[in-house]
C-alpha positions in Angstrom: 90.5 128.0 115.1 87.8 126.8 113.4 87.1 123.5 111.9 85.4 124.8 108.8 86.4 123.3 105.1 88.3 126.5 104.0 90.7 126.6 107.3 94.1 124.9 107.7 97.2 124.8 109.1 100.9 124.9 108.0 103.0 121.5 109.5 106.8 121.7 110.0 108.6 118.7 110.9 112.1 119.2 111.7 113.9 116.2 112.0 117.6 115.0 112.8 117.7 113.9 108.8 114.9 115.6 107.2 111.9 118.5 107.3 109.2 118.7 105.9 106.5 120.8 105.4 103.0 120.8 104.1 99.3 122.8 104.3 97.0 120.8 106.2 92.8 121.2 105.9 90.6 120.1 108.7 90.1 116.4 107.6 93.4 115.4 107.7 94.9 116.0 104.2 97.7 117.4 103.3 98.8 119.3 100.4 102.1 121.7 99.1 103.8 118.5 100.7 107.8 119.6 100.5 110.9 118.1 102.4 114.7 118.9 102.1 118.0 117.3 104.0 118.4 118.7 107.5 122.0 119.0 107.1 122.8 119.3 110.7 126.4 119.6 110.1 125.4 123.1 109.5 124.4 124.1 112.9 121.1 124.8 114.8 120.5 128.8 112.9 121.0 127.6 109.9 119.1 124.2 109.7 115.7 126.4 112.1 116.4 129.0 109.2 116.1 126.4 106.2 112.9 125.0 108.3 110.8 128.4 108.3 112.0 129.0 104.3 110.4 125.7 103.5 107.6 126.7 105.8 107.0 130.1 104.4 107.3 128.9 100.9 104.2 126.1 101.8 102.0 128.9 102.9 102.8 131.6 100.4 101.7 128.9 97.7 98.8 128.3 99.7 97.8 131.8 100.3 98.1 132.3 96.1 95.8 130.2 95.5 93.3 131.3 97.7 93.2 129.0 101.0 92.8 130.7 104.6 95.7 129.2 106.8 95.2 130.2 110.3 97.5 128.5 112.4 100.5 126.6 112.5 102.4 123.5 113.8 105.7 122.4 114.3 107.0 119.3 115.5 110.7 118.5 116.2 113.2 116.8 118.2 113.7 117.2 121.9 111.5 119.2 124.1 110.9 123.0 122.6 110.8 125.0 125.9 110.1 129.0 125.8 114.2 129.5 126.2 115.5 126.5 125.1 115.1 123.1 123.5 115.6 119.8 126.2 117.2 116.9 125.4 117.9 117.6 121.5 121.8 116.5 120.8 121.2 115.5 117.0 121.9 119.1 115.9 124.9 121.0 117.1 123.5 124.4 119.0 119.8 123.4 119.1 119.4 123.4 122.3 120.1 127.1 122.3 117.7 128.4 119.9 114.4 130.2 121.3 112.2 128.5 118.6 108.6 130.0 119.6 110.3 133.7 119.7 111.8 132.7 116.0 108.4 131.0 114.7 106.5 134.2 116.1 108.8 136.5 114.1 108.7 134.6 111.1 105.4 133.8 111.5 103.3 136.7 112.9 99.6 136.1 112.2 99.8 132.4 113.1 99.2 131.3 116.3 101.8 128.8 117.0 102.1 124.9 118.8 105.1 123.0 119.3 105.4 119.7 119.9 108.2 116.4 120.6 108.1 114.7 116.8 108.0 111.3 118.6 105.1 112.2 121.0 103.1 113.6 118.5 103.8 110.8 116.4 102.3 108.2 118.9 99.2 110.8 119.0 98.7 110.1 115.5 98.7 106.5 115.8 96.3 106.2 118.9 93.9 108.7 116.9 93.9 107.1 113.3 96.4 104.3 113.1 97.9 101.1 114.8 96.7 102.2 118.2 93.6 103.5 118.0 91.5 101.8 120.6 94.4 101.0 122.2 94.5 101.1 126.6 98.7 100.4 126.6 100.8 100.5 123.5 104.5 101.8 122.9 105.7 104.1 119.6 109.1 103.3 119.0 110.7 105.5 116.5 114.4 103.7 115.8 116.4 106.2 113.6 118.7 109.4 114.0 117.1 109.5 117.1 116.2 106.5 119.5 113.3 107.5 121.5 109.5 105.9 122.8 106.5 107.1 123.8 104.5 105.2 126.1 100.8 104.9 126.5 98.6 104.5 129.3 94.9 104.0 129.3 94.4 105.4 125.9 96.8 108.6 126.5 100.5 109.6 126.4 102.3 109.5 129.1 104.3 112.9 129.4 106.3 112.4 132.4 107.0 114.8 135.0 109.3 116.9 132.6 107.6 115.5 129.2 110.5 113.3 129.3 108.9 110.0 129.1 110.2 107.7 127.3 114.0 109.3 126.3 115.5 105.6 126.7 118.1 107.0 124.4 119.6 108.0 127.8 119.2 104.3 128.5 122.7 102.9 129.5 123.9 100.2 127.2 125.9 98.0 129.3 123.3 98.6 132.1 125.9 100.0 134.2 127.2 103.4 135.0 130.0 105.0 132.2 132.4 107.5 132.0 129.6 109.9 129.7 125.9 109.7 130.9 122.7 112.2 130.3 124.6 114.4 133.0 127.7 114.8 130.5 125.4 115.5 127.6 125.7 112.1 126.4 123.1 109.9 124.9 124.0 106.0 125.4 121.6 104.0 123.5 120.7 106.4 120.5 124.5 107.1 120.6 125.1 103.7 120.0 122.3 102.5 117.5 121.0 105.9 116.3 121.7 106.2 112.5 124.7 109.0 113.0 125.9 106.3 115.7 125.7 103.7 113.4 127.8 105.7 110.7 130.3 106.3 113.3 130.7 103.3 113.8 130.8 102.1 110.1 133.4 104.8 109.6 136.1 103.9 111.8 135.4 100.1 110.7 136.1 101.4 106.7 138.5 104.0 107.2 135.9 106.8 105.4 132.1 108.3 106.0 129.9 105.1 105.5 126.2 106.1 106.2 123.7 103.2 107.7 122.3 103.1 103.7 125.6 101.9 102.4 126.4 99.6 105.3 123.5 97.5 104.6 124.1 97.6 100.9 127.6 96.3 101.9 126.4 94.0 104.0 125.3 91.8 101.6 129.0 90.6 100.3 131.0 92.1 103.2 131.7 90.4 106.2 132.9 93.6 108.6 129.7 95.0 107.4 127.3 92.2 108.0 128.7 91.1 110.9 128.6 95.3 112.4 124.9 95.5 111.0 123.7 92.1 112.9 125.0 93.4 115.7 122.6 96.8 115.5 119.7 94.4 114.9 120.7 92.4 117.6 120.7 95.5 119.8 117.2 96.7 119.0 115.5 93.5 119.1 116.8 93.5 122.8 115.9 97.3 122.9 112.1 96.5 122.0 112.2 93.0 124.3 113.0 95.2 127.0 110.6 98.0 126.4 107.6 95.3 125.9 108.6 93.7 129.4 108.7 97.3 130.9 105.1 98.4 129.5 103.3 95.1 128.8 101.7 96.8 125.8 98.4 95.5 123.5 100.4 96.9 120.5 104.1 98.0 120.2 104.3 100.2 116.9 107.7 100.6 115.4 108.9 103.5 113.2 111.4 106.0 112.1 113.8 105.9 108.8 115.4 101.9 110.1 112.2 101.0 110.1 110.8 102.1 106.8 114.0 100.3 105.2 113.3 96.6 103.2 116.0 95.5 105.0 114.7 95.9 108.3 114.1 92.2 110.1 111.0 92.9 111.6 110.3 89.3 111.4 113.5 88.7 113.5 112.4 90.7 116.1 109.1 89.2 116.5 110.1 85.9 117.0 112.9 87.7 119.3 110.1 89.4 121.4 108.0 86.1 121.3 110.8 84.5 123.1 112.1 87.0 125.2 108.6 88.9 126.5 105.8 86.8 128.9 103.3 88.7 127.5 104.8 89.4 123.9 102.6 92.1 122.1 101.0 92.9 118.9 104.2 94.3 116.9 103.8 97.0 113.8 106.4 98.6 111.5 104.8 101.8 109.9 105.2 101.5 106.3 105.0 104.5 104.8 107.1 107.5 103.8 104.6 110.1 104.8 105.3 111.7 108.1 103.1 114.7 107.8 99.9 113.1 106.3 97.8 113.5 109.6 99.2 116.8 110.9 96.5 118.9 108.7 94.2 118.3 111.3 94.9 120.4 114.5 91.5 121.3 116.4 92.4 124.8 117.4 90.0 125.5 120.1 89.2 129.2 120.5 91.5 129.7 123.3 94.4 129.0 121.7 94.0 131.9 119.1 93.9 134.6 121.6 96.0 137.9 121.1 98.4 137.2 123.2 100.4 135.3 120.8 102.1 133.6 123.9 103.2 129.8 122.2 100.7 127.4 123.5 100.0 123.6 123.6 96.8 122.0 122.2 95.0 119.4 124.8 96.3 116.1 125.2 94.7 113.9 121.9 94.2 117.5 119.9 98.0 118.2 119.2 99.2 118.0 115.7 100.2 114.8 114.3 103.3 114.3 112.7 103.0 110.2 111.2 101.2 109.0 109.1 98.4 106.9 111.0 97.2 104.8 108.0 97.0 100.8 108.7 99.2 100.0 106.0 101.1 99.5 109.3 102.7 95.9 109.3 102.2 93.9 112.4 102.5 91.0 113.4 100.5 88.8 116.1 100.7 88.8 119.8 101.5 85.3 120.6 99.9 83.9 124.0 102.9 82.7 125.9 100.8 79.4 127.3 101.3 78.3 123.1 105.2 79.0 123.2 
């Protein structure tokens, strides 16, 4: 694909909560932004089938007034294999689905990339936002899902499987349980991920209480406060241990916890600053926009080829699912000689 003024691309995010969908130009700005609830409670068809209506209404807006799409991007949660999806629990039957066969269908004339939405997200940063310039850093996107990415002298690190950085696997206790990855369960993220968080909420009211209501509640409500504190306890010891694994310059936090007022990011700085030897440079993304950077996707010629076979762009050139502006909030690495 070209990089030419007139050409863009079509970005789908699916996400545990939310998708979102937008036309992208070359320079990175997005336009026909839409989103709508996941719904997972509706299964894996029906939420992929709700993705590529959103989708297809983006680009048929586009193409009426005029602008010459050529490819398109999608970004979701586990790892999209030709047959299958790896490591995606948040929606019941995803792992099933055949989404480059699907896209393809739906989506014909567009040559296709898929992508892990917390991968690409770090991608994002190291090219426009908090680590740009960056030799070792961690994104850490605390939300539905509970997952890192790691980076190593300036690049992702994918992992023998592209599994890098799944610590929602991560056992919580530190010791083995009756459910692990190899019972299809998910320790960590099962345990502070936001439906995890409601599950827990729910048996402690007696009725659905989603993480939005619990903090709310938290304000005048013991149970609440007291269950809350304990999830912020959790990922401040979450993000301690991730910094003491990786030593990072820059540890950049997102997902939808993050992007909450209520999220103590200054608790978890002084946490880290205590905890870590070499405590990094901390940031919590600030903004809403999780498709703003995904309009620019350097299709190199290759990838456009006839064979419509679902491809991959190069490590640094995938799409970019987070916004990568420095209205980032960070906070200082602190040299541990001070402390």
């Amino acid at each position: 694909m070209t990089s030419g003024a007139a050409s863009a691309v079509v970005a789908l995010d699916i996400g545990g909560t939310k998708i979102a969908s937008a036309i992208g130009d070359a320079g990175g700005e997005l336009r026909r932004w839409r989103t709508l609830p996941t719904e997972a409670e509706r299964g894996a068809e029906r939420v992929l089938e709700s993705a590529i209506a959103l989708a297809n209404e983006v680009l048929c807006e586009e193409r009426a007034s005029g602008g010459d799409v050529r490819a398109m991007g999608v970004s979701t949660m586990g790892l999209t294999r030709v047959d299958r999806v790896d490591l995606a629990p948040n929606v019941p039957g995803w792992e099933d689905l055949k989404i480059p066969a699907v896209i393809d269908k739906a989506f014909p004339e567009l040559p296709a990339a898929f992508g892990n939405d917390v991968k690409l997200a770090a991608l994002a940063e190291l090219v426009w936002g908090a680590l740009a310039g960056v030799t070792s850093g961690v994104y850490l996107n605390l939300g539905t899902g509970i997952a890192a990415t790691l980076v190593v002298g300036g690049q992702v690190v994918e992992g023998a499987h592209g599994a890098a950085g799944e610590i929602g696997y991560w056992l919580t206790d530190g010791f083995a349980t009756a459910r692990m990855a190899a019972d299809g369960a998910v320790p960590t993220e099962e345990a502070l991920g936001g439906r995890g968080v409601a599950r827990q909420a729910a048996a402690l009211f007696g009725r659905p209480v989603e993480v939005a209501e619990l903090v709310a509640r938290a304000e005048d409500d013991q149970r609440a406060e007291v269950l809350l504190q304990s999830v912020w306890d959790q990922i401040g010891a979450l993000v301690a241990n991730l910094a003491i694994v990786c030593d990072p310059e820059v540890l950049v936090l997102g997902g939808g916890y993050v992007r909450s007022d209520h999220f103590p990011i200054d608790a978890i700085a002084r946490f880290v600053a205590r905890a870590v030897p070499y405590p990094p440079r901390l940031c919590a993304l600030a903004s809403r926009a999780t498709l703003r950077s995904t309009g620019r996707w350097p299709w190199r010629s290759a990838t456009a080829s006839a064979s419509r076979a679902p491809v991959r762009a190069p490590p640094q050139e995938r799409a970019v699912v987070e916004d990568p502006h420095s209205d980032s909030e960070c906070r200082p690495r602190q040299d541990p000689a001070r402390r």
